[in-house]
MARPAPA-677396 format. One line per 2 residues: number of its first residue (from 1); their letters; for each residue x, y, z of N, C-alpha, C. Coordinates in nm, 4 decimals. Each point is the difference from the previous one (the first is absolute). Layout:
BEGIN
NUM> A> X:Y:Z:X:Y:Z:X:Y:Z; ...
% end
This chain:
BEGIN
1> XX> 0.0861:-0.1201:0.0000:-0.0861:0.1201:0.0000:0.0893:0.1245:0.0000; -0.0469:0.0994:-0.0870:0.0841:0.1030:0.0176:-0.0337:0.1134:0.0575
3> XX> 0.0774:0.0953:0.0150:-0.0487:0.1205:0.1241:-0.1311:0.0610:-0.0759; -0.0039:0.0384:-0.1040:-0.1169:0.0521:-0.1043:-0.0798:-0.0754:0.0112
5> XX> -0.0033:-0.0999:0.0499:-0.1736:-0.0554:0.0344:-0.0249:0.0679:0.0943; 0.0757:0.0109:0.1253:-0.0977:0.0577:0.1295:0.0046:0.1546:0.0129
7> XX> -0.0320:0.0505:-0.1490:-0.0473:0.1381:-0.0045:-0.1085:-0.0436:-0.1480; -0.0788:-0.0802:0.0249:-0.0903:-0.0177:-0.1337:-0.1021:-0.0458:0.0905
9> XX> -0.1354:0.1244:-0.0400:-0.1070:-0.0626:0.0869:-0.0995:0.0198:-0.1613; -0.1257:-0.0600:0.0457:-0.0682:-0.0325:-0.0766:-0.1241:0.1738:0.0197
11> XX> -0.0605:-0.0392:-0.1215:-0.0280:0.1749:0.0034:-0.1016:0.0513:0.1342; -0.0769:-0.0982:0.0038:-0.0876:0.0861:0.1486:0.1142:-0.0235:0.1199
13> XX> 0.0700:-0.0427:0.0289:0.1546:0.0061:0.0989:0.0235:0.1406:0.0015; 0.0453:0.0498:-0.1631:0.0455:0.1320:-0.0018:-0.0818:0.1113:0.0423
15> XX> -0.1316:-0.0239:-0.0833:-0.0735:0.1550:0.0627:-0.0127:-0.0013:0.1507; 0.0059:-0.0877:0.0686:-0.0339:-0.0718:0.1301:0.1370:0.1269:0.1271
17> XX> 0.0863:-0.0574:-0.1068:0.1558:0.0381:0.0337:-0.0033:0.1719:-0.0086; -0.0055:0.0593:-0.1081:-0.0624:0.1468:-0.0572:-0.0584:0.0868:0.0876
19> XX> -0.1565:-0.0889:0.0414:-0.0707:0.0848:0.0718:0.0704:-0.0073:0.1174; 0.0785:-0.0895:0.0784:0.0496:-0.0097:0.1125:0.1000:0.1201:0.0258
21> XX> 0.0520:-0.0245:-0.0825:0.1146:0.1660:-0.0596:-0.0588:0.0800:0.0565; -0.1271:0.0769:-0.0938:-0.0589:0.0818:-0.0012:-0.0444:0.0617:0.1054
23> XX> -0.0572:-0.1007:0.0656:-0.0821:0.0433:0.1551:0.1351:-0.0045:0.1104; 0.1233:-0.0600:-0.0501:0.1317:0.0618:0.1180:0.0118:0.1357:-0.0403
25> XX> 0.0002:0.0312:-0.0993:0.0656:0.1254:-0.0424:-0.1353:0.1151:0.0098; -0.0977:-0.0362:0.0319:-0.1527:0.0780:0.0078:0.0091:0.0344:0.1730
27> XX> 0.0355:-0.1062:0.0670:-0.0020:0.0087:0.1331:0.1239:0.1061:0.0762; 0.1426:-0.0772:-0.0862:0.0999:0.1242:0.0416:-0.0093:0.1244:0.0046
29> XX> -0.1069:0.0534:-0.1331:-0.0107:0.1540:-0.0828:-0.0828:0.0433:0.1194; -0.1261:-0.0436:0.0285:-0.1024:0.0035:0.1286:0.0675:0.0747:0.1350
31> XX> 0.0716:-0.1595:0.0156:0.0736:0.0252:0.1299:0.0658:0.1219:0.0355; 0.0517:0.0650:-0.1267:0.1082:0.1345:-0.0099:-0.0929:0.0949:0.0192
33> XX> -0.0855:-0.0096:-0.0893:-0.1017:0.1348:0.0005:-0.0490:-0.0113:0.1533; -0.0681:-0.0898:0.0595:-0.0749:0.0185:0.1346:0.1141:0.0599:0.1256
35> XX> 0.1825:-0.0835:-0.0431:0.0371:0.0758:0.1244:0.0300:0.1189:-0.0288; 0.0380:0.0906:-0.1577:0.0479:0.1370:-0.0337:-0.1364:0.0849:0.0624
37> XX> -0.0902:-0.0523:0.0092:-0.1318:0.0569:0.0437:-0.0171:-0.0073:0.1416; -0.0084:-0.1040:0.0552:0.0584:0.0633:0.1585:0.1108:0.0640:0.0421
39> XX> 0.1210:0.0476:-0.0710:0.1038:0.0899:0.0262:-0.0952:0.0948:-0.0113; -0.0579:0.0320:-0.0982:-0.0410:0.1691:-0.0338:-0.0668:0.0014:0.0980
41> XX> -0.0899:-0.0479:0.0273:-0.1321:0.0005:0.0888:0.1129:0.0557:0.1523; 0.0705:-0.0825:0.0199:0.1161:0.0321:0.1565:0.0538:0.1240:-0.0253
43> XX> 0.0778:0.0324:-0.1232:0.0199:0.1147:-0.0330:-0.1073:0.1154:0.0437; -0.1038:-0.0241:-0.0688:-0.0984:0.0964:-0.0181:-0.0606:0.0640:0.1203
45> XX> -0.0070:-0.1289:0.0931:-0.0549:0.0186:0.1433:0.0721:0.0654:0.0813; 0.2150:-0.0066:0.0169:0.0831:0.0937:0.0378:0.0011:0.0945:0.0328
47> XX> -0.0394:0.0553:-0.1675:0.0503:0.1273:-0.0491:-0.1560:0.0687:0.0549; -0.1441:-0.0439:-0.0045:-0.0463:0.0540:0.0407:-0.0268:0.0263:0.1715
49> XX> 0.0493:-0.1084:0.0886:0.0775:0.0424:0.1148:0.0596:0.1031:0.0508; 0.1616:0.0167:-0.0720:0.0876:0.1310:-0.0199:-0.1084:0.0960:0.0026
51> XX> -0.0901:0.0619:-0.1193:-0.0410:0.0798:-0.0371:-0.0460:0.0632:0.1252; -0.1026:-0.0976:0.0805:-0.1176:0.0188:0.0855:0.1053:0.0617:0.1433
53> XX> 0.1153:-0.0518:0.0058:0.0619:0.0153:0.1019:0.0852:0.1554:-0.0472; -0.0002:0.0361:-0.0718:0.0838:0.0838:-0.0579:-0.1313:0.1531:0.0072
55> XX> -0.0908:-0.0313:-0.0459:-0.1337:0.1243:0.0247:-0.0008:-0.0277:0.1521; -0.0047:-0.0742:0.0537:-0.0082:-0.0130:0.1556:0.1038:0.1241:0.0683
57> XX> 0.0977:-0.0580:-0.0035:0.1332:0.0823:0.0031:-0.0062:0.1731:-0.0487; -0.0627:0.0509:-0.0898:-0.0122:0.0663:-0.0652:-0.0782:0.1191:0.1091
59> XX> -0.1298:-0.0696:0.0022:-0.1828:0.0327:0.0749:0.1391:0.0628:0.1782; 0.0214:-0.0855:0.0019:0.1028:-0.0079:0.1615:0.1076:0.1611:0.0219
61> XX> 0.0510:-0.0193:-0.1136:0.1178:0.1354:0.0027:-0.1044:0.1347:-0.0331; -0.1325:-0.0262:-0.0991:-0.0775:0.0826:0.0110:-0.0580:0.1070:0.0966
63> XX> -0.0135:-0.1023:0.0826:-0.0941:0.0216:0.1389:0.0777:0.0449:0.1065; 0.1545:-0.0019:0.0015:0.0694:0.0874:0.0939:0.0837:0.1218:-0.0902
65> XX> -0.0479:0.0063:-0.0803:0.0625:0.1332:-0.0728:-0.0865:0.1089:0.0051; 0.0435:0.1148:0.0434:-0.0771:0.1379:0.0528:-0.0705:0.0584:-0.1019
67> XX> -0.1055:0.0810:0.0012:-0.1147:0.0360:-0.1003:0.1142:0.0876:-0.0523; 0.0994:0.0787:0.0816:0.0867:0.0750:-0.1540:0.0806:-0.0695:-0.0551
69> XX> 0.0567:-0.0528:0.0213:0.1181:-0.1182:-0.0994:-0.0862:-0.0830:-0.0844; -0.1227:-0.0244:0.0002:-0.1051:-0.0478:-0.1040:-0.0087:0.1225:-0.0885
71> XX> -0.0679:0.0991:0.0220:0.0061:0.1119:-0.1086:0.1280:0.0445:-0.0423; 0.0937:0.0177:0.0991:0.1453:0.0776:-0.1121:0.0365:-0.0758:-0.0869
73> XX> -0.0264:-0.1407:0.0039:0.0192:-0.1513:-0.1231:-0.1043:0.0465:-0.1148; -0.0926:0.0214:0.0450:-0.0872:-0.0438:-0.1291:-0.0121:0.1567:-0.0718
75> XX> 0.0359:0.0726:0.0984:0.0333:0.1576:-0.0689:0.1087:0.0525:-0.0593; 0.1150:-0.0936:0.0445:0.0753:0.0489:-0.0817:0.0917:0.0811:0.0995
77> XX> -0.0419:0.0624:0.1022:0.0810:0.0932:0.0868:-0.0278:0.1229:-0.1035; -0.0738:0.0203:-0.0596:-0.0222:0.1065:-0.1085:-0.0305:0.1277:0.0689
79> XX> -0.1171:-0.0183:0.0811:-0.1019:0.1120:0.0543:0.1409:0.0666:0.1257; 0.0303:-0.0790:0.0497:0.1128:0.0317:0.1396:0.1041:0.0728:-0.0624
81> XX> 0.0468:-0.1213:-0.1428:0.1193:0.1049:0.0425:-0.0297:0.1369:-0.1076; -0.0911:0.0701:-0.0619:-0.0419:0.1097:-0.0387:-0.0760:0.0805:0.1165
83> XX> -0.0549:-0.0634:0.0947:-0.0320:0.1171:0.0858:0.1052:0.0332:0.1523; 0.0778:-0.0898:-0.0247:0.1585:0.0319:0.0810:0.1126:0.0955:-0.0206
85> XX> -0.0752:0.0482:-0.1418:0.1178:0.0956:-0.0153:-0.0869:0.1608:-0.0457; -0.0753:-0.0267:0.0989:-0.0570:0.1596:0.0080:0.0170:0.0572:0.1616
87> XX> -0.0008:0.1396:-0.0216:0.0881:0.0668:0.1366:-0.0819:-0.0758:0.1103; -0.1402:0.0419:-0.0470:-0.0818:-0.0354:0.1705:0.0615:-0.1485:-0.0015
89> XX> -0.0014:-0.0926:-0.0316:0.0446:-0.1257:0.0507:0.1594:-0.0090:0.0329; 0.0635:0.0578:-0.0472:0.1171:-0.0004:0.1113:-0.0141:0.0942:0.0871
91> XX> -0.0355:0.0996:0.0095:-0.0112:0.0449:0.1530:-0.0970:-0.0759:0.0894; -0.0847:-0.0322:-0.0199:-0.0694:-0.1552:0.0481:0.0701:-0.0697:0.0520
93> XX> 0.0810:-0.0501:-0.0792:0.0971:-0.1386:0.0418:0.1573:0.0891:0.1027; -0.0244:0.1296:0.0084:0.1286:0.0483:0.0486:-0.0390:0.0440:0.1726
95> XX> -0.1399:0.0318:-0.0283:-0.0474:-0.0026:0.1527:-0.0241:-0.1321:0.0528; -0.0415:-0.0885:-0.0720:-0.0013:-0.1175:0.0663:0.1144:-0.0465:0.0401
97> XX> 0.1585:-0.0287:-0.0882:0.0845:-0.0139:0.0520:0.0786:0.0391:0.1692; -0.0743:0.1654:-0.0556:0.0717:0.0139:0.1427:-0.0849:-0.0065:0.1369
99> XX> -0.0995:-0.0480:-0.0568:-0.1062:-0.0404:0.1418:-0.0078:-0.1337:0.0767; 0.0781:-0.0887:-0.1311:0.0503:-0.0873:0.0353:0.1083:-0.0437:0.0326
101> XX> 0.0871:0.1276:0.0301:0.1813:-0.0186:0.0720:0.0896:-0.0264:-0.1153; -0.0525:0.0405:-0.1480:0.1026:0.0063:-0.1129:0.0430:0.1142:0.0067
103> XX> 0.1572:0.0271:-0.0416:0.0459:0.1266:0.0020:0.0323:-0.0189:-0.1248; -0.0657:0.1232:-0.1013:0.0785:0.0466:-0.1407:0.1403:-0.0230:0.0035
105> XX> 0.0556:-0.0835:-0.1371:0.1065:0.0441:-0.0259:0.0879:0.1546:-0.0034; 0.0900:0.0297:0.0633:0.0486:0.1542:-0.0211:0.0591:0.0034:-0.1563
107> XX> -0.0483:0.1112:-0.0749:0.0531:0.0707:-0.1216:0.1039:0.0847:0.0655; 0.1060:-0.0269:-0.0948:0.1247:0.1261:-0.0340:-0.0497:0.1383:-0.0209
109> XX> 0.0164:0.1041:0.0246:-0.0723:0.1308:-0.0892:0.1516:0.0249:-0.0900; -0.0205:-0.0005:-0.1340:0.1291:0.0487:-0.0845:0.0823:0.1784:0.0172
111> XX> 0.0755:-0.0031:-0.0141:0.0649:0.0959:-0.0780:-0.0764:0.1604:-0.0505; -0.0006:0.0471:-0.0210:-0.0580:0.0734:-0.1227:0.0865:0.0875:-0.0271
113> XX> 0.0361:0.0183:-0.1790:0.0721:0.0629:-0.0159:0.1106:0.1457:0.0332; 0.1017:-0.0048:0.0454:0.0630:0.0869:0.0784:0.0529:-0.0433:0.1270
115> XX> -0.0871:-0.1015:0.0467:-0.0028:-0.0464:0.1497:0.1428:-0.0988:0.0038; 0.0843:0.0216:0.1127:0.1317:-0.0630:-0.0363:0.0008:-0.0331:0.1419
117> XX> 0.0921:-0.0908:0.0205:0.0344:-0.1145:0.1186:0.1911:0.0515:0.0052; -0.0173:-0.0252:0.1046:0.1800:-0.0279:0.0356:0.0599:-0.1478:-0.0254
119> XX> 0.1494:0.0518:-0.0574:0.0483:-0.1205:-0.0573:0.0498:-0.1072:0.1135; 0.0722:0.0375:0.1325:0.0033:-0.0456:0.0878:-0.0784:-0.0103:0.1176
121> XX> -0.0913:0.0731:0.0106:-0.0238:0.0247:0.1582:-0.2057:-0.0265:-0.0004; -0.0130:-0.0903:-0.0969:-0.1543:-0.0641:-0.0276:0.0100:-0.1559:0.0654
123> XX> -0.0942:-0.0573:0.0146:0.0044:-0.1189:0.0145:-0.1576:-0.0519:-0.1261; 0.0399:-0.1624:0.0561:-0.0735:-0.0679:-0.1179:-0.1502:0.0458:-0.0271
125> XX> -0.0839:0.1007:0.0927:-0.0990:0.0203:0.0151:-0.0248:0.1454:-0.0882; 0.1398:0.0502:-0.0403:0.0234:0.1440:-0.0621:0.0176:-0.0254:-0.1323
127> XX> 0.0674:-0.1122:-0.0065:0.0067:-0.0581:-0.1684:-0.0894:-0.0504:-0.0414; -0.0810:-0.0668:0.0472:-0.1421:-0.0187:-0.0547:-0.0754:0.0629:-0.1037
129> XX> -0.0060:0.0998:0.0618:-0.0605:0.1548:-0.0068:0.0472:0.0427:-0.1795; 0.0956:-0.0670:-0.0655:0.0469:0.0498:-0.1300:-0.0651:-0.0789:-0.0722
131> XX> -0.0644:0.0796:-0.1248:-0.0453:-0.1107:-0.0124:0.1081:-0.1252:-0.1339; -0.0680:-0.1074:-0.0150:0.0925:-0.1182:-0.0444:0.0539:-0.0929:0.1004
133> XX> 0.0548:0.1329:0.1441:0.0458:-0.1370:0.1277:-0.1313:-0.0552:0.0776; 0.0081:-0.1491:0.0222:-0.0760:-0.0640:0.0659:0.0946:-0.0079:0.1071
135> XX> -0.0176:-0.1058:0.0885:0.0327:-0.0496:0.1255:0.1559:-0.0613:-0.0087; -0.0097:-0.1059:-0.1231:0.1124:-0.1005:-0.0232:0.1398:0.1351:-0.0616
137> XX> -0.0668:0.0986:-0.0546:0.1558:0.0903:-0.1088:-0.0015:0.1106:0.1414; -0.0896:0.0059:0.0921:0.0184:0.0981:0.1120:0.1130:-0.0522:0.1041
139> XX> -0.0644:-0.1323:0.0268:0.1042:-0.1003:0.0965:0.1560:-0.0298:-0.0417; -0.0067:0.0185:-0.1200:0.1563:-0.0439:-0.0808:0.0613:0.1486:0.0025
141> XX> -0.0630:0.1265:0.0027:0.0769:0.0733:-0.0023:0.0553:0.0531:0.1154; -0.0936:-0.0204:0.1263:0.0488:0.0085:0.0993:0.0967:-0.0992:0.0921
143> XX> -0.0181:-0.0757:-0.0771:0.0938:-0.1189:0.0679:0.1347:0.0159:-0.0891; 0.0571:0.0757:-0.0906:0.1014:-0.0404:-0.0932:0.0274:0.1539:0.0835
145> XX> -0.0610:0.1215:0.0391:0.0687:0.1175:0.0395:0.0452:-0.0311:0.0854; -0.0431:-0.0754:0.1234:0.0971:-0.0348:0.1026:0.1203:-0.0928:-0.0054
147> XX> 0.0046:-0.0613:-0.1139:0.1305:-0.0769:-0.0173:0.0846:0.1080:-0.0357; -0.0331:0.0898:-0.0536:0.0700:0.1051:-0.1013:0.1088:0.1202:0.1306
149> XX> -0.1554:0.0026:0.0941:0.0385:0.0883:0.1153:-0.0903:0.1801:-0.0796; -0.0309:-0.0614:-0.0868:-0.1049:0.1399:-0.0593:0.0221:0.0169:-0.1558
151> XX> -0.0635:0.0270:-0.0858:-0.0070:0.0341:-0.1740:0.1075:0.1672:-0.0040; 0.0959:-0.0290:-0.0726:0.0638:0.1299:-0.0135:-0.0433:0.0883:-0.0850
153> XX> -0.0503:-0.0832:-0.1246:-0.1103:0.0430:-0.1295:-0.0993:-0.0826:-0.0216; -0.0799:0.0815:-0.0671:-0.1220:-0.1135:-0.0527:0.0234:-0.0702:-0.0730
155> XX> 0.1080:0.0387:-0.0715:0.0140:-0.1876:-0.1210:0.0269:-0.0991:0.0634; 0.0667:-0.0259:0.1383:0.0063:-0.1143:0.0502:-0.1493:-0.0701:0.0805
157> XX> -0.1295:0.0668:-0.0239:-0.0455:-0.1114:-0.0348:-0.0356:-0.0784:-0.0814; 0.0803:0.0235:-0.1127:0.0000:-0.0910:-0.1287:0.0674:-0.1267:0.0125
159> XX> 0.0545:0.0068:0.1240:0.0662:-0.1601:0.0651:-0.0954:-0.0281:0.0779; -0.0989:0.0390:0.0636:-0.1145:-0.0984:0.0393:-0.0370:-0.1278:-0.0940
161> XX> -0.0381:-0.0930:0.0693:-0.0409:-0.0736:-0.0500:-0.1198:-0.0311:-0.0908; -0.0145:-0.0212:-0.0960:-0.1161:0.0233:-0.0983:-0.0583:0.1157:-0.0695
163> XX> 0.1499:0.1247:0.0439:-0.0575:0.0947:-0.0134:0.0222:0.0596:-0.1779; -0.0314:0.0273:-0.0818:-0.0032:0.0564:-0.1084:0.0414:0.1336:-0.0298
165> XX> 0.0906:0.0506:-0.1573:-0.0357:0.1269:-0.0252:-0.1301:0.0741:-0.0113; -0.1165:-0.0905:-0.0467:-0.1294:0.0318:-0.0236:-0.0732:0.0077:0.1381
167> XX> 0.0032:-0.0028:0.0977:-0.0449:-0.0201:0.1069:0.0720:0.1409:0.0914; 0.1496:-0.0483:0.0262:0.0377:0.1230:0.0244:-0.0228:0.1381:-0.0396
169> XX> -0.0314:0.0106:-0.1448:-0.0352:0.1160:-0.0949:-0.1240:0.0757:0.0839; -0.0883:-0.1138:0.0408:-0.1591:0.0426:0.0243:0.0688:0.0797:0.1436
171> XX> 0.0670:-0.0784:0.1025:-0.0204:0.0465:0.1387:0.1023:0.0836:0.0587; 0.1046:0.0134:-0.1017:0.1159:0.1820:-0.0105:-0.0681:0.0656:0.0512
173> XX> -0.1158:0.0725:-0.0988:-0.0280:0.1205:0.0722:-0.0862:0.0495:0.1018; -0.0191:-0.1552:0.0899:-0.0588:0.0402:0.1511:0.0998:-0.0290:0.0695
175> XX> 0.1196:0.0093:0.0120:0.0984:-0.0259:0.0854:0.0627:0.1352:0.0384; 0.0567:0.0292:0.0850:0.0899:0.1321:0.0356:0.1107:-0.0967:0.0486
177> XX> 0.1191:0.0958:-0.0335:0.1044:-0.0264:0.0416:0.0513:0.0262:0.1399; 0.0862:-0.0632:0.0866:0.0303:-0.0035:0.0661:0.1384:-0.0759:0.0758
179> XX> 0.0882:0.0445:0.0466:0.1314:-0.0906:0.0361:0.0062:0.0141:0.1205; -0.0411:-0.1181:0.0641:0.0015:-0.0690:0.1407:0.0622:-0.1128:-0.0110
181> XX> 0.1150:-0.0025:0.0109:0.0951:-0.1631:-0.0379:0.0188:-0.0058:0.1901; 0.0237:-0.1421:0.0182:0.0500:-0.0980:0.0399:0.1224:-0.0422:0.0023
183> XX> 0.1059:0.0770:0.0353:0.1300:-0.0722:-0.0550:0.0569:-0.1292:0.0887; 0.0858:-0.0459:-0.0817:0.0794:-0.1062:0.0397:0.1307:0.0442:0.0563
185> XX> 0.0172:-0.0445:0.1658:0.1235:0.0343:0.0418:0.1039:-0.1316:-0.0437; 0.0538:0.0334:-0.0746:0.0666:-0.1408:-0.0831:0.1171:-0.0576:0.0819
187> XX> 0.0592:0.1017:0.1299:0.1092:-0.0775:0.0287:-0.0478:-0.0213:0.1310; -0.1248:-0.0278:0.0710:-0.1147:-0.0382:0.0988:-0.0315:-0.1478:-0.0207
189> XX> -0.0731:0.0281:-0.0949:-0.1323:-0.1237:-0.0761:0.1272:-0.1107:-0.0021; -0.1088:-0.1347:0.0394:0.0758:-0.1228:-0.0134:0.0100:-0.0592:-0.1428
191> XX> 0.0420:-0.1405:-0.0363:0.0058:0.0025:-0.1515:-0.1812:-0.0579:-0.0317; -0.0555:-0.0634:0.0613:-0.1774:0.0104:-0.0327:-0.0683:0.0821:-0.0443
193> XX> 0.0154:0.1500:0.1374:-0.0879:0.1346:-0.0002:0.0826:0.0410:-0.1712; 0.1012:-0.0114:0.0205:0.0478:0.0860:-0.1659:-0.0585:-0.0937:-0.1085
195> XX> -0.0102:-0.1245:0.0057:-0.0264:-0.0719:-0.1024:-0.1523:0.0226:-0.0543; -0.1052:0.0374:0.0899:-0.1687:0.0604:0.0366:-0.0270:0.0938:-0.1151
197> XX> 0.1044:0.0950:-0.0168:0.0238:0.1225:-0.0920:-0.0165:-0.0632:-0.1569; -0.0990:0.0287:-0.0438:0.0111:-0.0722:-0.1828:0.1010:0.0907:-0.0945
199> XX> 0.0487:0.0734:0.0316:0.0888:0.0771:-0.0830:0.1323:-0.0738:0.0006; 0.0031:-0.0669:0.1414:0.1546:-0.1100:0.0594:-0.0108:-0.1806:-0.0381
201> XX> 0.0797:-0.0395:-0.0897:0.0080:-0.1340:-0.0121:0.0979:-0.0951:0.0878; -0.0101:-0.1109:0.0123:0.1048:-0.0596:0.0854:0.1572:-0.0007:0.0444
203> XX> 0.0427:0.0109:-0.1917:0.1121:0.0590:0.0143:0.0712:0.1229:0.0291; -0.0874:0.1201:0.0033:0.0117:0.1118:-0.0259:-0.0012:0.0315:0.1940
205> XX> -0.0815:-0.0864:0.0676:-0.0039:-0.0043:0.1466:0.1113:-0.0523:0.0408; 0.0560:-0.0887:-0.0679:0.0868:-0.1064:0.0618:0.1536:0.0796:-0.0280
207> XX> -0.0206:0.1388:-0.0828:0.1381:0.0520:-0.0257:-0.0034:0.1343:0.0742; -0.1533:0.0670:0.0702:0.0342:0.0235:0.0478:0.0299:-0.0031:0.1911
209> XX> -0.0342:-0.0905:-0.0383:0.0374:-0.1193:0.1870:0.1562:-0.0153:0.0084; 0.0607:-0.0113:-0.1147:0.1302:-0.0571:0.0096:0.0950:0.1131:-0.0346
211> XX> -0.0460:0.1239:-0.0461:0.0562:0.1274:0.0107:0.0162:0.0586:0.1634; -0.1360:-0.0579:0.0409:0.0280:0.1344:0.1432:0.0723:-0.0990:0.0716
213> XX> 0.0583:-0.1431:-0.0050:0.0805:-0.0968:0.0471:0.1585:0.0573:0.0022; 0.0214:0.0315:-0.1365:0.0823:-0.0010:-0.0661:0.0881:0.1706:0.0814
215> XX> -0.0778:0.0955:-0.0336:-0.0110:0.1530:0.0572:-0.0504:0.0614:0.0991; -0.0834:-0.0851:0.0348:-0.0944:0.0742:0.0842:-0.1194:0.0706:-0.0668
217> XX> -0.0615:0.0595:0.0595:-0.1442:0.1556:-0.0397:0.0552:0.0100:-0.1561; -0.1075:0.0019:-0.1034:0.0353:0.0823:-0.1168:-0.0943:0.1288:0.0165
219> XX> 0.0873:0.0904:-0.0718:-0.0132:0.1373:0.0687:-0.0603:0.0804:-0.1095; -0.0376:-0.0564:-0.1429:-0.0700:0.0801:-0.0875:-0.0240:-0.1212:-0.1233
221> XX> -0.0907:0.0132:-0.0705:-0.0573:-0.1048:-0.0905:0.1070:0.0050:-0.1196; 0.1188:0.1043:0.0070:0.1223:-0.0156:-0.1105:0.0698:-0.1107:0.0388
223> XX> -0.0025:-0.0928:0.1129:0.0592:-0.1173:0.0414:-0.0766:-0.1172:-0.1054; -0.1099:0.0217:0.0132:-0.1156:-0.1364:-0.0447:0.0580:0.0139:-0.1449
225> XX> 0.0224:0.1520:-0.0576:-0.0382:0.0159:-0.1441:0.1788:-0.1127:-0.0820; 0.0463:-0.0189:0.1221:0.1573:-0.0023:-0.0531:-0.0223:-0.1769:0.0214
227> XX> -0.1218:-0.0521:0.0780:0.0203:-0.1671:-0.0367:-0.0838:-0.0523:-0.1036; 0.0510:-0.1182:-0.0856:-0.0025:-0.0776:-0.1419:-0.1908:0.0096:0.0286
229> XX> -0.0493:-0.0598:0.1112:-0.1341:-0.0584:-0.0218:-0.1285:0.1078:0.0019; 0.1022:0.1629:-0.0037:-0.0906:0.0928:-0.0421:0.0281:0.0588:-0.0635
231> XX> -0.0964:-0.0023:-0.1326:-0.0315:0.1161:-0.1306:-0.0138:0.1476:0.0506; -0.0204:0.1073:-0.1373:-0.0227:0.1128:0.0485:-0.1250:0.0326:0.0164
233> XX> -0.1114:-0.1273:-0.0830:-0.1421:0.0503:0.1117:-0.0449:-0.0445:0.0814; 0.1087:-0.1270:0.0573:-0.0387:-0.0455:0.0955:0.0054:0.1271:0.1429
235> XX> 0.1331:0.0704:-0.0249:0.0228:0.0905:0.0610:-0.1169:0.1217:0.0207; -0.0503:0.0607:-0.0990:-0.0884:0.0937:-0.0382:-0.1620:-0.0005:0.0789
237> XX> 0.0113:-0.1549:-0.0252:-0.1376:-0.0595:0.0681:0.0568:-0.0159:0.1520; 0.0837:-0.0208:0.0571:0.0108:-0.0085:0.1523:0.0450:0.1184:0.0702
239> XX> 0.0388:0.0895:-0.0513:0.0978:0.1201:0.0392:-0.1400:0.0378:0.0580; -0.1292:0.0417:-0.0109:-0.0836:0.0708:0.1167:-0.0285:-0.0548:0.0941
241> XX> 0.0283:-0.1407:0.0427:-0.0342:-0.0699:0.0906:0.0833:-0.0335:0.0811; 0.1684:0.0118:-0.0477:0.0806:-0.0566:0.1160:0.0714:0.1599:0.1289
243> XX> -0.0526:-0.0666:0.1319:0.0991:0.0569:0.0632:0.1071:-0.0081:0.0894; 0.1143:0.0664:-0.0174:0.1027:-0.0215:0.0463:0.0706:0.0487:0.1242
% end
C-alpha cells in the first residue's frame, strides 16, 4: 500500500472533510469577533468611568472656587483690568492700602534742570535724585569714592562700574564740583590699607613698602616717580591723594 492511498477518500468522505474545515474556520472567525467585542465593550465601559470621575473632580474644584475667580475666568479679567487704571480706583486701592498697614513705596523726586548735587559730600540718597541714577549706579558711586578717598574730577566717574560716556553725558550737568580728598598717609598705612586704594596695584605697594625699608619716610611723590613699576600717569592719578 502506498502513502497516496491514505489521502484518497471517496467523494461524500471529502465534502464531509470540507464542511468540517469550514465550520473550524467559521468558529475561529466567531470566536475573534466575540472576544475583539468584549475588549471594546471593557474599553468602552473605562473610559466612560474616567470621564464620570473626571466631571466629578471638575463639579468639586468648582464649588470651592470664589464667585470672583469664576467671573475674572470667564471674563477675561477684561472689565478689572480697564477699570483699574482709572484715578478713582487707585486712590481706592491707595486708601485701602494704607488702612490696612501698607506703606507706599517711596518715589525719588528728580533733579530739575539747573539743580546740581555735590561731587563729594552727597550720599546715595542725593544721587538718586539725577535723573538716569537708580539705587545700583548710586551705590557704586559711592562706594568707589571712598576707595578713592573723594572724586578729584568728574571724569573719574567714568571708572565706575557700568558707568558709560552716554550716561555720564546725561548726569555732568547736575553735579558741582568739589575737592574734599581723603589722602593717603603713605609712609603710615600698612601694605593692605595701601593696597584698598584702586589707583595702587600690588606691585606698586610692594615697592613702596620696600622703599621706606630701604630709606625710611619718602618725602615727596618725586621718589615714587623715579621707581620702574610707576608710569607718568600712574603718577598724575596718585599725586592728589598721597600724603607725606
Amino acid at each position: 500500500m502506498k502513502w497516496k492511498d491514505f489521502l484518497h477518500y471517496q467523494r461524500g468522505s471529502r465534502l464531509a472533510v470540507i464542511l468540517l474545515l469550514i465550520l473550524i474556520l467559521l468558529t475561529m472567525i466567531l470566536n475573534g469577533v466575540l472576544r475583539y467585542g468584549r475588549r471594546s465593550e471593557m474599553v468602552i465601559v473605562q473610559n466612560e468611568e474616567l470621564i464620570r470621575e473626571f466631571d466629578s473632580f471638575r463639579q468639586t474644584l468648582r464649588k470651592r472656587e470664589s464667585p470672583s475667580l469664576v467671573r475674572n475666568r470667564h471674563e477675561g479679567n477684561a472689565g478689572y483690568a480697564t477699570e483699574s487704571k482709572t484715578f478713582g480706583e487707585k486712590a481706592i486701592r491707595s486708601e485701602g492700602d494704607r488702612a490696612a498697614g501698607f506703606t507706599p513705596f517711596p518715589t525719588t523726586e528728580k533733579l530739575s534742570v539747573g539743580e546740581t548735587i555735590s561731587l563729594n559730600e552727597t550720599d546715595t540718597t542725593q544721587w538718586k535724585k539725577i535723573p538716569g541714577i537708580g539705587s545700583s549706579y548710586a551705590s557704586r558711586i559711592v562706594k568707589y569714592r571712598e576707595l578713592l578717598g573723594g572724586y578729584v574730577r568728574p571724569e573719574q566717574l567714568l571708572e565706575v562700574y557700568g558707568m558709560d560716556n552716554e550716561r555720564y553725558g546725561r548726569i555732568v550737568p547736575y553735579i558741582e564740583i568739589d575737592i574734599h580728598i581723603k589722602r593717603l598717609k603713605i609712609n603710615e598705612l600698612e601694605f593692605r590699607e595701601l593696597l584698598r586704594h584702586p589707583y595702587l596695584n600690588y606691585k606698586q605697594v610692594q615697592a613702596i613698602v620696600s622703599l621706606r625699608r630701604r630709606k625710611g619716610d619718602i618725602v615727596s611723590i618725586a621718589e615714587l616717580s623715579m621707581l620702574d613699576e610707576f608710569t607718568k600717569d600712574d603718577i598724575d592719578r596718585l599725586a592728589p591723594y598721597l600724603e607725606f
